[in-house]
N, C-alpha and C positions, 0 to 999 in steps of 0.2 A: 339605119338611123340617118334621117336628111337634118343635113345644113343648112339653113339660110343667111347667105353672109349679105352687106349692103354693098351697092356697087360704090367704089373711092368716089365715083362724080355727083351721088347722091345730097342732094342737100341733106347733113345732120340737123335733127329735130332742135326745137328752139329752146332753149332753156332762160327760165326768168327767175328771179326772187318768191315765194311764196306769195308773200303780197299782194304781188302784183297780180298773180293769178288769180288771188280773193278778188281784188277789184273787181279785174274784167270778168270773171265768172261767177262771184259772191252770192245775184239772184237768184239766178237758176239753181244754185245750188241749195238758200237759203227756201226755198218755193219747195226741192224735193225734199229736206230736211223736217220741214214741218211738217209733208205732208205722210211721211215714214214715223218720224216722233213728234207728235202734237205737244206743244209747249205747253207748260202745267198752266203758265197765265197767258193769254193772248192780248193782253191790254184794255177789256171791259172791265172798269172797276167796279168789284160787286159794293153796292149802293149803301147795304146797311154799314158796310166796314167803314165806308169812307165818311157815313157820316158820323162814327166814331171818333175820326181821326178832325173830321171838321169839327169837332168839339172839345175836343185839346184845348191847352192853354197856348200849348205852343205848336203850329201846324205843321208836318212835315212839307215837303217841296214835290212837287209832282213827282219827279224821281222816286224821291225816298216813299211818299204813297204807294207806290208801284212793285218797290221791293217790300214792302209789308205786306200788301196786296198779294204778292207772288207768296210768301213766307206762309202766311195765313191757308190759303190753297193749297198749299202745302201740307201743312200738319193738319190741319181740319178735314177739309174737303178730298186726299188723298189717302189721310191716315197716316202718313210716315213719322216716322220716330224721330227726326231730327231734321234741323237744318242747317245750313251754311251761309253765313254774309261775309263771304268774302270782299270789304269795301276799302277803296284808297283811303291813306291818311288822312282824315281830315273832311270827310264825306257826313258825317256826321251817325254813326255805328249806334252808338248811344240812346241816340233820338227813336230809331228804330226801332231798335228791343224794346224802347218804354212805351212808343207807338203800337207793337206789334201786340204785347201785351195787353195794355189795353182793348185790343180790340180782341183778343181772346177772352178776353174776360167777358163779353156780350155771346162766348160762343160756349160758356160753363168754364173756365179755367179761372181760377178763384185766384191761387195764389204763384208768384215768379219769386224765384231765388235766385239773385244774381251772384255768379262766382267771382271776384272785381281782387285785381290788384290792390295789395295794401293801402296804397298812397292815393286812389280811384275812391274807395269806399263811398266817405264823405261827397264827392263830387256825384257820383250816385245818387246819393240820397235829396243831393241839392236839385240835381236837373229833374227827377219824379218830380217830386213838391211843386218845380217851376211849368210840367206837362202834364198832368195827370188831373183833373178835380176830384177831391174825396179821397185823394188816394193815401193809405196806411204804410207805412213805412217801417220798418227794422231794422236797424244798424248792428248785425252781429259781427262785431269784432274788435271785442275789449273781455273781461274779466267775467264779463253779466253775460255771453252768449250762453251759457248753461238753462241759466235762470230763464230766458227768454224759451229758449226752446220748449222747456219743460212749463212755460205759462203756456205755450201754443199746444201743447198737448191737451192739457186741462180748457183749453177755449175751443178744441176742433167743432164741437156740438153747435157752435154759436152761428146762427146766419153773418151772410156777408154781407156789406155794409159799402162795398167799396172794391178799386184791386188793392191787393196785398204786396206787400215787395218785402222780401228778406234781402237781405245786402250781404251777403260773408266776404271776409277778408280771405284770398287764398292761403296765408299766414294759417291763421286763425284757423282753417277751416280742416289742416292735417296736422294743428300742433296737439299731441297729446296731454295727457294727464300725469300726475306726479301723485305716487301711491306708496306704499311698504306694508311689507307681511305687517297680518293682523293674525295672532293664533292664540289659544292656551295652554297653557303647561303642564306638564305632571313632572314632581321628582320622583327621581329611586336612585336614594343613597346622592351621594356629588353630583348626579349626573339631571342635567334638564333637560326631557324630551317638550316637540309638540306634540298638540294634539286639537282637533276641531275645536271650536268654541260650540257648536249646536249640536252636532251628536256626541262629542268626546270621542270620536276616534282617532286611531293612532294617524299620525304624518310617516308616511313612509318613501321612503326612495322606489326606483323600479325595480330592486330585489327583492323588497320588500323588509326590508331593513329600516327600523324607527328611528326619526331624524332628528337631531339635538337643538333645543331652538336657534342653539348662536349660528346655523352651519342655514337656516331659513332663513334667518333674518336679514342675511348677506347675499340672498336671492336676487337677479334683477329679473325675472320672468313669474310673473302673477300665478299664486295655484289658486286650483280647486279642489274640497275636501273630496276623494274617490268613491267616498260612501255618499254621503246625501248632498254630493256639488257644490256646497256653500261656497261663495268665495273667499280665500283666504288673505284676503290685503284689502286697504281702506284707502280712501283720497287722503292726501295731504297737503295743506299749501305750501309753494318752493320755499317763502320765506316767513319762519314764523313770528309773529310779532306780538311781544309781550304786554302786559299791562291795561288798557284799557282799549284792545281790539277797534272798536268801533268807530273811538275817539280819533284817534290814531291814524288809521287811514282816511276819515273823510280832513283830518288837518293835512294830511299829504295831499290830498288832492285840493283842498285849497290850495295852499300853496302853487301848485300846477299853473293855475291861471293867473294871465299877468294883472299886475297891481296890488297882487296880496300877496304877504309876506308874512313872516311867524309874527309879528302881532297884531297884526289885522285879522288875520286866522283864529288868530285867541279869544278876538272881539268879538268874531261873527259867530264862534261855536260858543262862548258865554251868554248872547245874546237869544238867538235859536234856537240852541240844542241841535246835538249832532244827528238825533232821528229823522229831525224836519231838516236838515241840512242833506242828509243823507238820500234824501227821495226826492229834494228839488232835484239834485245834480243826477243822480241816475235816469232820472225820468222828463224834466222839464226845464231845461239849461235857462229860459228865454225867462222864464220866470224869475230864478234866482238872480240874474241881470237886473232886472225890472223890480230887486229886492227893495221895501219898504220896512220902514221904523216902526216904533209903538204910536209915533205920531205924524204916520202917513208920508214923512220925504223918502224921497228915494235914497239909496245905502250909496250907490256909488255915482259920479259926476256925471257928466256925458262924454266926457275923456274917457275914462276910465268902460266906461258901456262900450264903445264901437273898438277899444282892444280889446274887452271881453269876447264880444263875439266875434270878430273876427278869426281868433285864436278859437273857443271854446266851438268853432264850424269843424273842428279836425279832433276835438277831442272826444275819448268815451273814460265814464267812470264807471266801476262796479264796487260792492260793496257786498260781502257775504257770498259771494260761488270760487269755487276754486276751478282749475282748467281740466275740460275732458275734450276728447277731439269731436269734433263737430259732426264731420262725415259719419263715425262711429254712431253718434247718439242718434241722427236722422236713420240710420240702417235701423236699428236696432229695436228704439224706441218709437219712432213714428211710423205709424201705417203706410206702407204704399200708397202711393199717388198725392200725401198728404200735398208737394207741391207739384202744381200743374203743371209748368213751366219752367224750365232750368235757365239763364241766360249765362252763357259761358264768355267773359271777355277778355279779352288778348287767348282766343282759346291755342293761338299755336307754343303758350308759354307749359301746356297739359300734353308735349308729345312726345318727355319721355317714358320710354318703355318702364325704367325700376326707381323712378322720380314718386318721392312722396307722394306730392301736388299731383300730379296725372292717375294715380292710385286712388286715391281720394276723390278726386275729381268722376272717374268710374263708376265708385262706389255709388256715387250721387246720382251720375246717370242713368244707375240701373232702378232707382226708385220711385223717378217722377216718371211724369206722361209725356211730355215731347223736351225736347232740346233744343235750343236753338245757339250757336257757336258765333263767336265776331271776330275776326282778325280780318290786318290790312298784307300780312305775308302770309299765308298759309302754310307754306314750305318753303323752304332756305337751296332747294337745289335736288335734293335725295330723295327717292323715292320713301323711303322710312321712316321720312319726317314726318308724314301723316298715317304708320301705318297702327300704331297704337292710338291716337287720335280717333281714326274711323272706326277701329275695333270698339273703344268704349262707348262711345254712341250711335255705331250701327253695325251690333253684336251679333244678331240673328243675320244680317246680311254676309257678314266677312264668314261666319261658322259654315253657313251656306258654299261660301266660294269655296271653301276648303283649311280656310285658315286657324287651326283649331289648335290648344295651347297642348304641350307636352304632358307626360304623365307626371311630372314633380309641379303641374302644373305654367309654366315657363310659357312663353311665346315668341321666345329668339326663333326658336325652329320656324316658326307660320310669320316670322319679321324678315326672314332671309328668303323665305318663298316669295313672300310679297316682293322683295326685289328682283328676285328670277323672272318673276310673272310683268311685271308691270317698270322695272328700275334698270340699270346699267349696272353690271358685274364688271369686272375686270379679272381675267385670269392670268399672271403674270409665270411664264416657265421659265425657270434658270437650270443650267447643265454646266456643269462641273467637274472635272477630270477627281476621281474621288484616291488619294493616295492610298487609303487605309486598308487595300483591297491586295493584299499578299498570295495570292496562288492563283488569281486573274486579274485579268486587265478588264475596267469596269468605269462608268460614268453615273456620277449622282443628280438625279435630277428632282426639282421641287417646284410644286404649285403653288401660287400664293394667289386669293380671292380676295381682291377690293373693291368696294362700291366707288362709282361715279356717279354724278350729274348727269338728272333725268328721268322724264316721267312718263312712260309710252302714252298713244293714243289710245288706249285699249283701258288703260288705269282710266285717264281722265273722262273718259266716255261712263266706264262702269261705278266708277267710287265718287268721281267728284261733278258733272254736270247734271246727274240725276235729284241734284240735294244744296247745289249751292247755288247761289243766285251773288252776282258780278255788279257792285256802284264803281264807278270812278267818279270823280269829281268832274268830270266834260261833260256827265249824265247829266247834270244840274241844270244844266242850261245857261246863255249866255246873263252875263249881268250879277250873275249870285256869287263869282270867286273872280278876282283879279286873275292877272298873268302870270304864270311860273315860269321862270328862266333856272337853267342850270349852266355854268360855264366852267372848263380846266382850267387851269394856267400855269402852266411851268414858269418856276421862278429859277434863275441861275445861279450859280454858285459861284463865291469869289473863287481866284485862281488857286489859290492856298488850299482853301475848303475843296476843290475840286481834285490839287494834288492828292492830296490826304487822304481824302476818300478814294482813289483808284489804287492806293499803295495798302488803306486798307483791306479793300475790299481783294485784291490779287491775294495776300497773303494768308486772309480765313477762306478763301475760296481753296488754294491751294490744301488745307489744312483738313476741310472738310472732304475733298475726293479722296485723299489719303485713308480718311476715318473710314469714307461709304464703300470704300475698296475692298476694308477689313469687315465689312457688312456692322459697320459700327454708326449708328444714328445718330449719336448723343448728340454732337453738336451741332445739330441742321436749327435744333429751333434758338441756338447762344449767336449764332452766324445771321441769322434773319433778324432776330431781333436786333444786333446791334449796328446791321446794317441800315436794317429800315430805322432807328431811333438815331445812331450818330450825328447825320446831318441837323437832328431839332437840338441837340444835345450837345455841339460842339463847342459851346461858353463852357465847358467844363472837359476836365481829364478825364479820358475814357480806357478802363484798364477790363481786358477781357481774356478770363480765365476758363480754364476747363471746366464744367459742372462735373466732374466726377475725382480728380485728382487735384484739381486745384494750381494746376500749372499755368501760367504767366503765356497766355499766346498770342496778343498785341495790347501794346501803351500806345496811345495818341495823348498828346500836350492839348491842352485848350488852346483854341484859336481866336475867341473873342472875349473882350472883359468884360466884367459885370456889368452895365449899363450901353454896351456896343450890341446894337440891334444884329441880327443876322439878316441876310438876305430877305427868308420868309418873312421873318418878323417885322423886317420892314416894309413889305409886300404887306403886312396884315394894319399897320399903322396906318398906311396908305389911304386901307380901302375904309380903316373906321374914321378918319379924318374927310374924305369925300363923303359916306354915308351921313356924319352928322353932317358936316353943309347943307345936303340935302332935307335936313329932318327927320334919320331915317335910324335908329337903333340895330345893333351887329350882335349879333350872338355869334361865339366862337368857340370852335369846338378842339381842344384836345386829346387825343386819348392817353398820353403823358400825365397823370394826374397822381400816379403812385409813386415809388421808386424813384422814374424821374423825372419826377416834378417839374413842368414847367407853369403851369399856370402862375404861379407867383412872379416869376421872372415878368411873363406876358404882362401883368397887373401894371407893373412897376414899369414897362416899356412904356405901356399909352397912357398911363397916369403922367409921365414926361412930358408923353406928349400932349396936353392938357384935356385928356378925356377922363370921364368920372368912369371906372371900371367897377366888379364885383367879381368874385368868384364863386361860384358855388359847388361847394363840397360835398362829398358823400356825407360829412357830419351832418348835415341838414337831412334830417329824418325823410322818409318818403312821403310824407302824410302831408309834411310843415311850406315842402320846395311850393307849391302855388304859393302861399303865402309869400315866401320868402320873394318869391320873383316879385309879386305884387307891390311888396314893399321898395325892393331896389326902384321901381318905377313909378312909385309915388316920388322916391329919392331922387330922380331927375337922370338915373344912371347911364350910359353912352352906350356900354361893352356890358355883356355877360360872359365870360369865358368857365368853361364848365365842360366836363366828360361827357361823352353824347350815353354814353350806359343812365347818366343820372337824369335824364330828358327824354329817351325816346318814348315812353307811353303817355298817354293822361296827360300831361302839360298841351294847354292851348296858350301860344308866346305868341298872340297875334302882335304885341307892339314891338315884335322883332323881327321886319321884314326881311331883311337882311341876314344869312347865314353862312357864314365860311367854316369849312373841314380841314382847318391844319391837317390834319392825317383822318383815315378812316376809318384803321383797324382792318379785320376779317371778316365778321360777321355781319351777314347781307341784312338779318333782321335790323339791328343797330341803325344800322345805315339809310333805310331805308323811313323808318320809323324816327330817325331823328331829322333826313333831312326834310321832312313834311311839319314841324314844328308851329308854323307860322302859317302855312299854306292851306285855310280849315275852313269855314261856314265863319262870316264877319268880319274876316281880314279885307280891308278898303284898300291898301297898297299895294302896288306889284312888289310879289316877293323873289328876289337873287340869292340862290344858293351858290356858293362858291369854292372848288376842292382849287387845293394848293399840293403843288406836287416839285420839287427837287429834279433836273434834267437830267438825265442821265443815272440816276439814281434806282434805290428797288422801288420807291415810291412810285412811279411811274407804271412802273412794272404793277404793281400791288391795286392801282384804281386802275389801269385795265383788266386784268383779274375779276376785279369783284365788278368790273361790269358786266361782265361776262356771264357770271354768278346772277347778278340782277337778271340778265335776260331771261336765263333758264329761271328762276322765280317765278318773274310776269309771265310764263306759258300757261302757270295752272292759276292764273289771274285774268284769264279772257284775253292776253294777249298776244297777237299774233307774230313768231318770228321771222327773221326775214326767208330761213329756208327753213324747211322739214327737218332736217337733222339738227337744226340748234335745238331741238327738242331735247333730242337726245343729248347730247354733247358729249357723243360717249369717250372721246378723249380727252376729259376735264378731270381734274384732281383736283384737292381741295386747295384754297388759295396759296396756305404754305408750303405744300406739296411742287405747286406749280411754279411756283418765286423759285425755291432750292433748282427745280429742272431749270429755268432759265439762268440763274448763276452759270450755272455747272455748265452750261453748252452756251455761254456767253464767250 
C-alpha cells in the first residue's frame, strides 16, 4: 500500500465560503448544468398562455408570468402529477394559482379546488372575482358544503361556461358528520333485540350472538347490516331545534348580521317570508343588501349597506344540510378527475404524517388530475417535514424509491428511511457500569436515534428541484417592493433585573443537571420557559414549581410596578413614538398572549404614552381578523400588539410598515411567516422589522438558534449557504434542545 503525504513547505489548498465559489465559478457550472439537465422552462414564453394571462383583470409581473409559464410546462407539457411554488412571503402565491389556473383552463382543465386556510377562504374567493373574467366561484365552507357538492354532481353533464373554483375550508374539508344507530326491533319476552330494517335480519356480535338494541345504540362506530350491507345509522344534526325549523334558523342568521337585531328580524321574516329570505342569504348576499319594499325603497340605509357587506364578505349561511366530511363525499361520490386542478395553500400546514388535514388532504390528491402546492417555508429544518407531503402528491414517485407503507398499513417505517436516505440521524451511545449483574462484571450500553437538521443534496436534487419552481421577491424586479431591513438590538437590563436573573438562572440550572443526572427530563422545558419568559414577566411574582410533585424550586419578588415600564418596554415606546413622528404604524409582536399575558400591560404602557393602541386576540375569529385590522385603521390606531400565531398566514398589514418581535418563540414557520406581514406586492414604504432581545439572557441565545434554523430552511428555498455543511448542520438540535446544552455548559 503507497502513501502519499504532502511535503510541510507545500502551500495548503485554498479554502473559501461556498459562495464565493458559486460566484467565481457559477457560469461554467450553470452552462454544464443545463447542458446535463435541460430546464423544463428556458424563458420563451409560450404565446397562447401568455395571452391568457394578458387578459386577466389583473396581470401578473414578468416574474410571476414566468413561474406559471414554468408551472404550466410542467403539468401539461411534461405530464407530472404535481407541482411546487415554493415563493417568499409576500410574492404574491395567490395571484399565481389563479393565473395558472386560468390558463389551464385554455388547456381542458375545467374545474380548481382550492384547499385555503379558514380565515383565507373569503379572500379567495375575493381575489378570483377581482382576476379571472367569467369566472364561477364556490365557497364551500359553511353548513351548505354538502348541498353544493351533491348540486355539482347532478350538474357534471353541463358544458362549461367559464373556470370553476371550489374554495374549501381546510376546517371544513376533514370535519366529519354526526350520526346514531338507526335499527329495528324485535321482542322475546323483556328482552329487545336488533334487527335490519330491510331484511329483518338478526344484529349480531362477532360470535354471533344477537345484540340487545340499548347495548347498539351506545355504539360510536357506524355498522353495516352482514347480510344485505344496509347501513345501520342515519345523519343527525349536532343541535336539534324545535318548533318551527325553518323559521328559526334563517332568524339566527338574521340576527348574524350587523344592524339587525330580534325585532328587525321579526319584521324582515313578517314581511318576506322565511323561503324567500332563505335563498336570498344562502345564494345571493348582494341582493338582500339591496333589499326593497312593496314600494320600491330600499330596506336598509346606506349606513347600514357598507356594514352589511363589509361583514356579510366573511360570512356563509346554510339552511337544510347537516355536516359530512367533504374529502369523504369527493372520494366516494364524485367521479375521478371530477376536479382538474387541486390548489394546495399554506401546503406545508398538510405535513403531518397522522394529521387529519394531511389525510384528507391525500385523499383529495389521489382524485384529481394535477396538484399544484403554495407555501413560503416548505420545511422547518427536518428532513420529514416534507416526507409525507411528497408522498401524497407524488405517490407513484416515492413507491418507486422504495418508500412503501407497512403492512397495518403505517409509513413511520418508509418516514425514518426517508431520513437515512436523504436527512441527519443522530446516534447517541451511552455505557454504564450496570450494577445488577451478580456472577459478572458487565457494562450496559444503549443506543438512542435522533433526527437533526438537514436535507442532503441528493433529497433536494431527487424530490424537490425536479417539481418546484423558486419566487423571491428580488425576482420582481426593481421598483415593485420597497426596501426590507431586519435589525437585533440587545436591550440591557437594570442592575436588579440583571442580579436576579443570574441568581435565578444558577440555581434552576443547578437543579436541572441534577434532574438530567438521574436521566430525569421533566424540568428542561419549566427551566427554559421561565427563563426565556422572566425577564418580559418581571412586573410580576414569579413562583416555579415542579411539574410533577409540585415542589417550590424558586420565588422571585416583582421588580417593577404596574405602570413602571421595563427596560424592553421602554425600548418598545421608543421606537412606536419615533415611528409615529415619522407616519409610520408598529405592529408588535408578543408570544406572551396566554398565561402570561402581556399584551394588556403593553396596551396600557403606550396608551400613557399617548399612542392609540389595539390588541388583537385569539377571540377574534380567523375569518373576521382582516376585518378587524381594517377597522382599527380606519380608527386612526398607532400599535397593533398581537401573537404573531394570530398573523402569520393571509393577513396583508401593508399599513404596518413597521414590525418589532418582543420575542420569537421556536418555530421557524411562525417566524418567518409573520415577519413578512407587511413586506408584500403594494407596500409604498420601506419596511423595519425589529427583534428585541435581553443581554445576556436565553433570549439571545434563542434568536441565534432560530437563525440558524432559518438558514438550514432557506437551503430547500433556492438559497445558498455560506458553506456545504450548513446544509447539513448535522450538529443541530431542535431550538430547545440546544438553549438547555448551552445553559448546562454555560
Amino acid at each position: 500500500m503507497t502513501t502519499v503525504q504532502s511535503s510541510p513547505s507545500a502551500s495548503s489548498p485554498a479554502v473559501f465560503p461556498l459562495s464565493q465559489f458559486i460566484d467565481e465559478f457559477g457560469d461554467s457550472l450553470l452552462d454544464s448544468l443545463n447542458h446535463s439537465l435541460p430546464p423544463v422552462y428556458d424563458g420563451t414564453p409560450d404565446t397562447r398562455r401568455q395571452a391568457v394571462m394578458d387578459g386577466l383583470k389583473r396581470r401578473p409581473f414578468a416574474a410571476q408570468a414566468d413561474v406559471v409559464q414554468t408551472v404550466a410546462k410542467l403539468l401539461v407539457d411534461r405530464n407530472e402529477p404535481s407541482a411546487i411554488v415554493n415563493g417568499e412571503m409576500g410574492c404574491g402565491k395567490t395571484l399565481l394559482a389563479i393565473a395558472t389556473a386560468a390558463v389551464l383552463y385554455h388547456e381542458g382543465y375545467r374545474r380548481t379546488l382550492v384547499l385555503s386556510p379558514p380565515h383565507l377562504v373569503y379572500k379567495w374567493r375575493r381575489e378570483i372575482q377581482q382576476t379571472v373574467p367569467d369566472a364561477r366561484v364556490w365557497v364551500l365552507n359553511g353548513p351548505d358544503t354538502l348541498l353544493k357538492l351533491i348540486t355539482l354532481r347532478d350538474q357534471l353533464h353541463l358544458a362549461a361556461t367559464g373556470p370553476e373554483f371550489f374554495i374549501l375550508g381546510r376546517v371544513r374539508m376533514r370535519m366529519g358528520y354526526h350520526w346514531k344507530p338507526a335499527f329495528a326491533v324485535r321482542r322475546q319476552g323483556n328482552f329487545v333485540f336488533a334487527v335490519c330494517p330491510d331484511c329483518g335480519q338478526r344484529i349480531t356480535d362477532t360470535d354471533g350472538n344477537w345484540l340487545m338494541a340499548s347495548l347498539i345504540s351506545h355504539e360510536e362506530t357506524p355498522r353495516k347490516c352482514t347480510h344485505c350491507k344496509t347501513p345501520l345509522w342515519t345523519l343527525i344534526r349536532p343541535q336539534t331545534i324545535s318548533g318551527d325549523l325553518q323559521g328559526q334558523m334563517v332568524g339566527k342568521a338574521l340576527k348574524r348580521i350587523p344592524t339587525i337585531g330580534e325585532a328587525t328580524a321579526k319584521k324582515l321574516t313578517a314581511t318576506f317570508g322565511t323561503d324567500f329570505l332563505a335563498s336570498m342569504l344562502g345564494d345571493n348576499l348582494y341582493d338582500f343588501i339591496n333589499l326593497m319594499d312593496g314600494d320600491g325603497e330600499l330596506v336598509f340605509s346606506d349606513r347600514q349597506a357598507g356594514r352589511m357587506e363589509r361583514a356579510m364578505a366573511n360570512m356563509e349561511f346554510g339552511f337544510g344540510e347537516g355536516n359530512y366530511q367533504a374529502s369523504e363525499y369527493v372520494k366516494r361520490y364524485l367521479p375521478k378527475g371530477t376536479f382538474d386542478l387541486m390548489v394546495v395553500d399554506e401546503a406545508h400546514e398538510y405535513k403531518g404524517g397522522s394529521s387529519a388535514q394531511g389525510q384528507a388532504m391525500g385523499v383529495l390528491a389521489s382524485g384529481v388530475r394535477k396538484t399544484l402546492l403554495l407555501t413560503g417555508t416548505l420545511m422547518g429544518g427536518y428532513a420529514d417535514d416534507i416526507f409525507f407531503l411528497l408522498f401524497r402528491i407524488l405517490t407513484r414517485q416515492m413507491l418507486e424509491d422504495g418508500y412503501r407503507p407497512g403492512r397495518n398499513g403505517s409509513l413511520n417505517a418508509a418516514a425514518m428511511q426517508f431520513m437515512r436516505d436523504h436527512g441527519v440521524l443522530k446516534e447517541v451511545f451511552s455505557e454504564s457500569n450496570d450494577e445488577a449483574h451478580k456472577t459478572a462484571k458487565g457494562k450496559k450500553s444503549t443506543v438512542r436515534v435522533s433526527k437533526a437538521p438537514g436535507f442532503g443534496p441528493k433529497g433536494v436534487l431527487r424530490c424537490l428541484l425536479p417539481y418546484t419552481v423558486f419566487l423571491k421577491l428580488s425576482d420582481l424586479g426593481s421598483g415593485i417592493l420597497p426596501p426590507y431591513r431586519e435589525e437585533f438590538r440587545e436591550v440591557a437590563m437594570t442592575n436588579e433585573q440583571a442580579v436576579v436573573y443570574q441568581e435565578l438562572t444558577g440555581k434552576l440550572t443547578a437543579l436541572l443537571r441534577q434532574a438530567l443526572a438521574k436521566r430525569d427530563t421533566t424540568l428542561m422545558g419549566v427551566v427554559l420557559n421561565v427563563l426565556l419568559a422572566w425577564p418580559e414577566c418581571c412586573f410580576r411574582q414569579e413562583t416555579v414549581k415542579h411539574p410533577r410533585t409540585r415542589q417550590v424550586l424558586a420565588c422571585v419578588p416583582s421588580l417593577f410596578k404596574e405602570m413602571q415600564a421595563t427596560p424592553k418596554e421602554q425600548e418598545l415606546t421608543d421606537i412606536c413614538l419615533e415611528e409615529k413622528a415619522a407616519g409610520r404604524k408598529v405592529l408588535a409582536y408578543s408570544t406572551y398572549s396566554g398565561t402570561r399575558d402581556t399584551t394588556s400591560r403593553l396596551k396600557a404602557l403606550l396608551m400613557r404614552a399617548g399612542l392609540k393602541v389595539a390588541v388583537l386576540r385569539a377571540t377574534v375569529s380567523p375569518e373576521q381578523r382582516e376585518d378587524w385590522v381594517a377597522d382599527q385603521v380606519d380608527r386612526g390606531i398607532d400599535v397593533i400588539v398581537t401573537n404573531p400565531e394570530l398573523v402569520k398566514t393571509g393577513l396583508d398589514l401593508l399599513e404596518f410598515p413597521t414590525i418589532i418581535f418582543l420575542q420569537t418563540g421556536f418555530n421557524v414557520y411562525t417566524l418567518l411567516q409573520a415577519a413578512r406581514r407587511s413586506w408584500r406586492i403594494g407596500q409604498q414604504q420601506d419596511v423595519r422589522v425589529i427583534f428585541l432581545g435581553y443581554t445576556g439572557t436565553s433570549q439571545m441565545a434563542c434568536l441565534d438558534l432560530m437563525a440558524r434554523k432559518i438558514a438550514v430552511a432557506q437551503s430547500t428555498a433556492g438559497d445558498v449557504p455560506e458553506s456545504g455543511l450548513d446544509i447539513l448542520n448535522s450538529d443541530g438540535d431542535s431550538v430547545e434542545i440546544a438553549l438547555a446544552k448551552q445553559l448546562l455548559t454555560a
